[in-house]
C-alpha positions in Angstrom: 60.2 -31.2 -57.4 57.7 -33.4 -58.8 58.9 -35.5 -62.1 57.7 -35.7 -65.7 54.9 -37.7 -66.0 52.2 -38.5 -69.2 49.4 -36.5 -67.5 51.1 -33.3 -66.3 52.9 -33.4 -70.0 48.9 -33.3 -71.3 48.5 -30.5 -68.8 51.6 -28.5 -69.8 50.2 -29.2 -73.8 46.8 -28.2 -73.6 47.1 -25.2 -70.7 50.7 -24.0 -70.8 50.7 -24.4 -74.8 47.5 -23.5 -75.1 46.7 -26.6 -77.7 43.5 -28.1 -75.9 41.4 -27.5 -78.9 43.7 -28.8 -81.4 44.2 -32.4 -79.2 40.4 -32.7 -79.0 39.6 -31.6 -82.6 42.8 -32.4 -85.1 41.4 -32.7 -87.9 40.1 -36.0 -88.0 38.4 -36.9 -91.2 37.2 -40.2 -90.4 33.1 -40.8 -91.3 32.2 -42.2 -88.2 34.8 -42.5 -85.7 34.0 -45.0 -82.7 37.3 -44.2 -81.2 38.3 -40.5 -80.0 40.5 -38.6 -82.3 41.7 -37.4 -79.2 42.9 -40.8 -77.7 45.0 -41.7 -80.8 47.1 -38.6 -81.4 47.5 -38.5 -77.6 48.6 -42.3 -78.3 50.9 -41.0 -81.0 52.6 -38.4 -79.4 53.0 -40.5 -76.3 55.0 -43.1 -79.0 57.8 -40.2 -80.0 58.3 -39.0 -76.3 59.0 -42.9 -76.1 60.4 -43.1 -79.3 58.0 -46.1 -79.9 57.0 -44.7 -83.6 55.8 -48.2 -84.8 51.6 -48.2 -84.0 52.1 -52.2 -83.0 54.4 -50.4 -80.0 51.9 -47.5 -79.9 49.1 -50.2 -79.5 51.1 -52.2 -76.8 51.9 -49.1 -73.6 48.1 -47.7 -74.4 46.9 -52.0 -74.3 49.0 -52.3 -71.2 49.3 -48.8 -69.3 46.3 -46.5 -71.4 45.5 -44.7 -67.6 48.8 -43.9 -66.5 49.5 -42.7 -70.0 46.5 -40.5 -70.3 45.0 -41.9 -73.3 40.9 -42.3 -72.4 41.0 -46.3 -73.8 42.9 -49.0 -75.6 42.9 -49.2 -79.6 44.9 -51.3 -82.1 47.3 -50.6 -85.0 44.7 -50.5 -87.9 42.7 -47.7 -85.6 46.2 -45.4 -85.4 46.9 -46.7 -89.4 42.8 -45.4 -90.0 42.8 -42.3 -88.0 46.4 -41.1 -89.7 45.3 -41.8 -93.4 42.6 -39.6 -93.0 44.1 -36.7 -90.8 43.6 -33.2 -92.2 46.9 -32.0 -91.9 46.1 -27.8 -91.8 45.1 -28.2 -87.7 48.7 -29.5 -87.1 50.4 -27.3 -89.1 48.7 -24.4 -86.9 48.9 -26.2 -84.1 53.1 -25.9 -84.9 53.0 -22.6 -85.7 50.8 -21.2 -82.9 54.1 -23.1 -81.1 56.4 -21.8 -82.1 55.1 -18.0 -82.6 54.1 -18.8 -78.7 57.8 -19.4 -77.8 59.0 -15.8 -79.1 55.9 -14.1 -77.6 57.3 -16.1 -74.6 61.1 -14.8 -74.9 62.2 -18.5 -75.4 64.3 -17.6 -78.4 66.0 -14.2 -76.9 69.6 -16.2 -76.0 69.7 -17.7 -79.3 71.4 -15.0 -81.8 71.5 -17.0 -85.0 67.5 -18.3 -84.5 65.6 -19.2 -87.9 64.1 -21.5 -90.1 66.3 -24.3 -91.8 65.1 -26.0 -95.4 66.2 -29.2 -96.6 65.2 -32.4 -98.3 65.3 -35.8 -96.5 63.5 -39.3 -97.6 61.6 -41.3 -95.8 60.5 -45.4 -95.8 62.2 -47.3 -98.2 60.8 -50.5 -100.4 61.5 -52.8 -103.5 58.5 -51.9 -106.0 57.0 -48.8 -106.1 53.6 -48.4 -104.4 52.4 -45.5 -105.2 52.3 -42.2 -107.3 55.0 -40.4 -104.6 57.6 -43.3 -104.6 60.8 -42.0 -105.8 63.5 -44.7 -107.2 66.9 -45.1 -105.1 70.2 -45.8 -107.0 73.6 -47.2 -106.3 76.5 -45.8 -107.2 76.4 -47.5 -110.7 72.7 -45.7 -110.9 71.1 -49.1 -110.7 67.7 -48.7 -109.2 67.8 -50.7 -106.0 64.6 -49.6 -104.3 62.1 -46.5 -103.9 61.4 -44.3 -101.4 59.6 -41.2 -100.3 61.4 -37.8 -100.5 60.7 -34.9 -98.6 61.5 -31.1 -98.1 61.8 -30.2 -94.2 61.6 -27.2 -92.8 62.6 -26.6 -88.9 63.5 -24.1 -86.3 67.2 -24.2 -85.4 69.6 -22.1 -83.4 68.2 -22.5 -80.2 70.2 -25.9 -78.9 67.0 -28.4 -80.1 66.0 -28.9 -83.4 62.1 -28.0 -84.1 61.0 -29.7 -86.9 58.0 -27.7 -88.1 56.4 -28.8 -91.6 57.1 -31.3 -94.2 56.6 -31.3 -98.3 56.2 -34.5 -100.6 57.4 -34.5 -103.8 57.0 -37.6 -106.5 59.1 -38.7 -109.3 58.3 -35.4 -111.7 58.5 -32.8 -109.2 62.1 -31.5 -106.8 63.5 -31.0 -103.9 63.6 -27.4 -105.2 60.1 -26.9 -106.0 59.0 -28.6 -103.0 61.2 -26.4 -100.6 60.0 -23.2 -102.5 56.2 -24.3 -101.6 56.9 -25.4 -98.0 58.7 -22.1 -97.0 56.0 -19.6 -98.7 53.7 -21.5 -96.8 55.4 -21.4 -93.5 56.2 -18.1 -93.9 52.3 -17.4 -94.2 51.2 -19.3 -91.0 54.2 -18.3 -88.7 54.6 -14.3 -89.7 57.6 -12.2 -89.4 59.1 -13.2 -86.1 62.4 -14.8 -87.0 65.2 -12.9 -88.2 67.1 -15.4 -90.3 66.4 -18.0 -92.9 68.5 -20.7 -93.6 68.0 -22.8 -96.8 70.1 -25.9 -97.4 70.6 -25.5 -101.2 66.9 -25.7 -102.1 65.2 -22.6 -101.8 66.0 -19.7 -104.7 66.7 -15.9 -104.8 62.7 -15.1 -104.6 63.1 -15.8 -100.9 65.2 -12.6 -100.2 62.4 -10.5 -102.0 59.2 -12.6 -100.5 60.6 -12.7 -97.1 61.0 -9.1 -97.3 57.1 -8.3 -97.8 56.5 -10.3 -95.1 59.1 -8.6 -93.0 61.2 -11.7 -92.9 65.0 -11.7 -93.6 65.5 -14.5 -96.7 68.7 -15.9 -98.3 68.4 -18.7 -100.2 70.9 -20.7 -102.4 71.7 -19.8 -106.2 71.5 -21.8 -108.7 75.0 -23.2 -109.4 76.3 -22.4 -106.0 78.5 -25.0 -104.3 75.7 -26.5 -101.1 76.5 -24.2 -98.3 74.5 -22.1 -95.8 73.2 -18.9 -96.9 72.0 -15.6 -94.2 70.9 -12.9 -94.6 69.2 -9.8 -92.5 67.1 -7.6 -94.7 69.3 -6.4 -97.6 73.2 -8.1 -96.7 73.3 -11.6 -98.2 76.5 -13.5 -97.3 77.5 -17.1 -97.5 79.6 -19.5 -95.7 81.1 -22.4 -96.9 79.9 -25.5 -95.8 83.0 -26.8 -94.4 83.0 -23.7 -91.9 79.7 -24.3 -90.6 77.3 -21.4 -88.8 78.7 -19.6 -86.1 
């Protein structure tokens, strides 16, 4: 059997996952590119299978190896730091849902009984002044501000052994967690339709889901206000809840 390489992972993208239009056209909103949008998220994607996320790393395997990694030519950091500034991000959003509604079509989720969508909020970056309108302060235990940072609501696919991280929602200092996670699963609920049975919120989606979800054929829980965190299930009209400290089964 013939191993994983760079180029038949493009193949097994852009026939198999059926994404070649999204890697040649992802929503690049530069004015006049001189590099190919499809080069540099080739490049970036290439840097997480790698886990080099840094764009200096990025920069270094396509400067040294850009043919053996499939990536059409070399660019530097400031073309990757360019190119993501100004990346629509609607095309990859579809591009994740076409994914994942792909892998049920495909029967990929059929072993996995418990398969939904997971909310929760997570941060990101971290520096001493604030830089910008999204930077959210970090305290200490004595609630001493000791830095900022950006915060996030995360929505994934879990229950089937690997965790699929499929949309993200910023928030700044005068919005939540818990409005961000009510706008990010509306949304994914819109884009990915009603093909999983079970939503899971980690303490930052309300009631509404449960009702929503329903219209769209979805199965909702979400946590109360007041409750203790925990994970909340539910299948069409039977809410229950588990206790954090017993986990899913």
């Amino acid at each position: 059997m013939k191993g994983p390489t760079p180029r038949r992972l493009q193949k097994y993208v852009t026939r198999c996952l059926g994404l070649r239009a999204y890697v040649h056209s992802p929503g690049d909103g530069r004015v006049q590119p001189q590099i190919p949008a499809s080069a540099l998220l080739w490049g970036l994607l290439i840097g997480q299978v790698l886990r080099d996320y840094a764009f200096h790393a990025i920069e270094a395997l396509v400067g040294w190896a850009a043919r053996a990694l499939g990536v059409s030519r070399a660019f530097g950091d400031d073309a990757l730091g360019y190119f993501t500034e100004r990346l629509d991000p609607a095309p990859t959003r579809r591009a994740l849902a076409h994914c994942v509604r792909r892998a049920k079509r495909n029967k990929a989720f059929d072993n996995s009984p418990f398969i939904g969508l997971s909310v929760d909020g997570t941060t990101v970056g971290r520096c001493r002044a604030s830089k910008c309108p999204l930077c959210r302060p970090w305290r200490d235990r004595a609630r001493h501000i000791r830095g900022y940072h950006h915060a996030l609501a995360l929505i994934s696919v879990v229950g089937t052994g690997l965790v699929l991280p499929l949309d993200v929602e910023r928030y700044g200092p005068r919005d939540s967690e818990y409005a961000a996670g009510q706008r990010l699963l509306w949304r994914t609920l819109r884009q990915v339709g009603p093909i999983l049975p079970i939503i899971i919120c980690g303490g930052v989606c309300p009631r509404w889901v449960s009702a929503r979800g329903r219209r769209l054929g979805v199965a909702g829980g979400g946590a109360a206000e007041g409750q203790s965190a925990g994970a909340v299930r539910c299948r069409t009209a039977t809410l229950s809840r588990s206790d954090s400290d017993s986990g899913l089964p």
